[in-house]
C-alpha positions in Angstrom: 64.4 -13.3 32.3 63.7 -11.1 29.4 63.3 -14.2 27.3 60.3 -15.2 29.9 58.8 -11.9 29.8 58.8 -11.1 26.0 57.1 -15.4 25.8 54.7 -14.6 28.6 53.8 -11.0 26.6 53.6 -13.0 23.4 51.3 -15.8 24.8 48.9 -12.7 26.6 48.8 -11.0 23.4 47.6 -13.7 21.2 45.2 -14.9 23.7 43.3 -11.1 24.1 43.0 -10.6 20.3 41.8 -14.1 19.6 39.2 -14.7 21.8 36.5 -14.5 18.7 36.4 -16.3 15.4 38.4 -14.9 12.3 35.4 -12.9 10.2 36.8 -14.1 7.4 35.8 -17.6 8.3 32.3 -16.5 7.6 30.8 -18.4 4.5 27.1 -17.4 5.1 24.9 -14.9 7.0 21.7 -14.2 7.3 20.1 -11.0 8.9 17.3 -8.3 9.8 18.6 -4.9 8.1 17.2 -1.8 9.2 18.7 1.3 6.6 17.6 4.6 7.8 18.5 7.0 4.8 19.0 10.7 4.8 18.8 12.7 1.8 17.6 16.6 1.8 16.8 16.7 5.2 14.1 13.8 4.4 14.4 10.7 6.4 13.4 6.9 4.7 13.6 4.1 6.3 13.4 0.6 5.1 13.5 -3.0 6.3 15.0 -5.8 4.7 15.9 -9.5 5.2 19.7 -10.3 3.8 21.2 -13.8 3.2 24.5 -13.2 2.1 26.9 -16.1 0.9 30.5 -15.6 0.8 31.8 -13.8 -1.4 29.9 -12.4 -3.4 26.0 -13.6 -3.8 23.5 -11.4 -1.7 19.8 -11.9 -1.4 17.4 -8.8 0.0 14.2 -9.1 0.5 12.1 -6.1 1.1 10.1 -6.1 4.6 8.8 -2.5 5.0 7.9 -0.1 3.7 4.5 -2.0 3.1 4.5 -1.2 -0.4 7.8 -2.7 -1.4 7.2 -5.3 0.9 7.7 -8.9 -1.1 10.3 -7.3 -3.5 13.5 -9.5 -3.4 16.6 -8.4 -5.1 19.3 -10.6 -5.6 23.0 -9.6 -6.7 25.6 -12.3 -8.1 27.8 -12.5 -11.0 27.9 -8.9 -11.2 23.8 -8.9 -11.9 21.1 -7.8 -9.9 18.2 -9.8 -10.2 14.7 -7.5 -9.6 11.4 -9.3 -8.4 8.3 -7.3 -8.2 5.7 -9.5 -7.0 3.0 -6.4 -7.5 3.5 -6.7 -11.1 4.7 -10.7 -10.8 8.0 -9.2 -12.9 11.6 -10.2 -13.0 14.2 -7.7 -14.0 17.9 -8.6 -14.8 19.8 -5.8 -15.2 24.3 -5.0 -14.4 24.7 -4.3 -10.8 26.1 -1.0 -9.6 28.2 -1.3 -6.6 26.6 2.0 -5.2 23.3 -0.6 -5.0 24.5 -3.0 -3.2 26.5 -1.7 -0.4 26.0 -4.0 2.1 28.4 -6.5 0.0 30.8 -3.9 -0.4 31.0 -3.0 2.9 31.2 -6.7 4.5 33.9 -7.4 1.8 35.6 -4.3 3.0 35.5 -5.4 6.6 36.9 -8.9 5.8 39.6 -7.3 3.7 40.9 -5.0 6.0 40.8 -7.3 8.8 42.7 -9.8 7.3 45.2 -7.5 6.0 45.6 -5.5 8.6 46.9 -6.3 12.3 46.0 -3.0 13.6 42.5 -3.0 12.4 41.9 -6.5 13.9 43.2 -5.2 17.2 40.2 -2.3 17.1 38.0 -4.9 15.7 38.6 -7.5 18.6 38.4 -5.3 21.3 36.9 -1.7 20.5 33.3 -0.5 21.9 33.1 1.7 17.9 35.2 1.8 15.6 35.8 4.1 12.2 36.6 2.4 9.0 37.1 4.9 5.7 36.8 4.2 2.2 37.3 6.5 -0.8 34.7 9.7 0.6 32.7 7.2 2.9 32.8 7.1 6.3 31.3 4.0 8.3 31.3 4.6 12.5 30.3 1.6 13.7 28.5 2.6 17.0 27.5 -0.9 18.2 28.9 -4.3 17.9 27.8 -7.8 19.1 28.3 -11.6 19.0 27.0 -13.9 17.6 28.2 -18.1 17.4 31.3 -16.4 18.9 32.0 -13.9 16.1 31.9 -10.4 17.0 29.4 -8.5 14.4 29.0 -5.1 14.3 25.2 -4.3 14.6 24.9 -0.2 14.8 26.5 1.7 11.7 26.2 5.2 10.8 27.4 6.5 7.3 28.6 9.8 6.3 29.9 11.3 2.8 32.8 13.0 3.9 31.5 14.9 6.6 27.9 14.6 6.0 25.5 12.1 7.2 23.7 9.8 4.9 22.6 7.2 6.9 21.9 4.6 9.5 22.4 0.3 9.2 20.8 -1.3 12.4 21.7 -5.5 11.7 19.7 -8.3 14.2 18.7 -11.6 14.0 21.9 -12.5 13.0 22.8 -15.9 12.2 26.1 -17.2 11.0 26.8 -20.3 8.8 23.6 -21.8 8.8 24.2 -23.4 5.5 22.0 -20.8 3.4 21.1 -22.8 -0.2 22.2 -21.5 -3.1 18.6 -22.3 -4.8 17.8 -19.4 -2.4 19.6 -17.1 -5.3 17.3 -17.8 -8.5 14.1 -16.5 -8.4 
């Protein structure tokens, strides 16, 4: 009877945490950013266009403010890849990891989540969720789903205790076969 049970158990619990796709089967993604910044009590807000291909090449094309509007900024190989279309300029230049933190943080989702049975568990079937790293702080306030993967979508980020910033995410699409000719400018 116990032998039953612990099956039964077994066969529930796989069933509840696997009812959406494995993030890490994500190879591309494509989305609306909205990053709400706060830095001396001033508030910025920009809004930005992201294709993002597994692992590691990100595109971000700048929507609003008006006047960065048309700027794209691509990070692979460790580079970041400035286009000013005002000036009709490229810039090549090292990347900094602080800079492109939208990478870092989806590679930090994916590696916890696949390392972690615990986290997944939250992942799968929390309404927010906290994930820490170093000093930063990332409350995701929102999630939803998309082609059956559950995304989150509402962020907040704090230094420690302080808050930095928000990350709203829509338009989401998943695996759409992004080209990598998108990533040369």
């Amino acid at each position: 009877m116990i032998k039953k049970i612990s099956i039964l158990f077994f066969i529930i619990f796989t069933f509840s945490f696997s009812k959406y796709n494995d993030i890490n089967n994500i190879k591309n993604l494509t989305m609306q950013v909205e990053e709400t910044t706060v830095q001396n009590k001033e508030k910025t807000k920009k809004t930005y266009l992201i294709k993002y291909i597994f692992p590691d090449k990100l595109r971000k094309e700048m929507l609003e403010p008006k006047s960065h509007r048309g700027e794209i900024f691509i990070y692979k190989d460790n580079k970041k890849i400035t286009y000013l279309p005002i000036f009709d300029e490229k810039i090549e230049e090292q990347a900094s990891i602080d800079e492109n933190m939208i990478s870092e943080f989806i590679k930090l989702f994916q590696r916890t989540y696949d390392k972690s049975s615990s986290f997944k568990e939250k992942y799968n079937t929390s309404k927010n969720l906290i994930i820490k790293k170093d000093n930063l702080n990332i409350k995701i306030l929102k999630f939803n789903v998309f082609s059956n993967y559950r995304i989150p979508i509402e962020m907040e980020i704090y230094d420690n205790d302080i808050f930095v910033g928000t990350l709203k995410f829509s338009d989401v699409i998943i695996n759409s076969g992004i080209s990598k000719k998108e990533f040369d400018i």
